[in-house]
C-alpha positions, 0 to 999 in steps of 0.5 A: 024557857028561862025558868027551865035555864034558871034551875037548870044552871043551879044543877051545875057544879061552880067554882068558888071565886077567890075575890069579892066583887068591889062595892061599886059592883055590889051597890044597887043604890044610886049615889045620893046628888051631892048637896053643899060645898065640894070639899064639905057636902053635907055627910050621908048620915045627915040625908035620911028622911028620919030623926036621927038624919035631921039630927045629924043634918042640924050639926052639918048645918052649925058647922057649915055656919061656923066654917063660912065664917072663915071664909066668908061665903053666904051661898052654901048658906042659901042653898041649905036653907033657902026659904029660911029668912034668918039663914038668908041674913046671916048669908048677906052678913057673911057676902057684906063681910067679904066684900067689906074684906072683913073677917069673923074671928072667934063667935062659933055655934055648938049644939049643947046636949041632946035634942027635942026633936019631933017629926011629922011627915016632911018636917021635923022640929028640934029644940035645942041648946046653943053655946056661942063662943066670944067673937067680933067682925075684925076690920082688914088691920084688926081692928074689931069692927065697933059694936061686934064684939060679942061675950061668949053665951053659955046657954042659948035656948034655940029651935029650927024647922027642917023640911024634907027636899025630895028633889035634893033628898036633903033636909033644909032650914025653914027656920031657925032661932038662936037665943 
């Protein structure tokens, strides 16, 4: 019987091992799909179904923004927020941006202070406060392009609405407000 070979085995005298086993050999989890561009996915800690991973998933996100900036690319931009109307414009600002061979300088996004976060099943709120650095849309020759210039805003009032992916296992932008 095999609970009879169980217990048995536990009567025998073992060697100790003088090495651990690796961590790809001890891990029971899957590894989580990766989510966002390849040489900047969205970090584990921002992929709990929980307040502290929505935190960390909104400063994944402020930073995606500001990276795509210096790109310019909007698609991880969708594809963290896809339903989100306000993420789409900034996506289709930053692919006119790119195809006009425009480029952002300065205008990056920090979250100032802690959040208000409140969460409910598969959505979670967060309020927080935003600082907007002072930035332009700059033609090809540096000219910054009319009407872009922009001061530095101190402090934003700012909100979004994440829902949870079980697909992706990822938190997404429903909606966002900056200011």
């Amino acid at each position: 019987m095999i609970s009879t070979a169980l217990i048995s085995g536990c009567a025998e005298k073992q060697e100790a091992s003088d090495t651990l086993p690796s961590p790809s050999a001890s891990s029971t989890s899957e590894a989580l799909p990766e989510i966002g561009p390849a040489d900047f996915p969205v970090p584990d800690e921002a992929r709990t179904k929980d307040a502290a991973g929505a935190e960390a998933f909104l400063r994944y996100y402020v930073e995606i923004l500001n990276r795509q900036q210096d790109i310019p690319a909007g698609q991880p931009i969708r594809d963290l927020g896809p339903e989100c109307q306000e993420c789409l414009r900034i996506a289709l600002d930053l692919d006119e941006a790119a195809a006009a061979q425009r480029r952002y300088e300065g205008g990056e996004l920090s979250v100032v202070g802690d959040f208000g976060t409140t969460l409910e099943d598969e959505t979670v709120n967060l309020s927080f406060v935003a600082r907007v650095e002072t930035g332009a849309l700059v033609e090809p020759s540096g000219a910054p392009v009319p009407g872009t210039e922009a001061a530095a805003v101190e402090r934003l009032p700012s909100a979004a609405l994440l829902t949870w992916s079980s697909e992706t296992d990822c938190w997404q932008v429903k909606a966002m407000n900056i200011g």
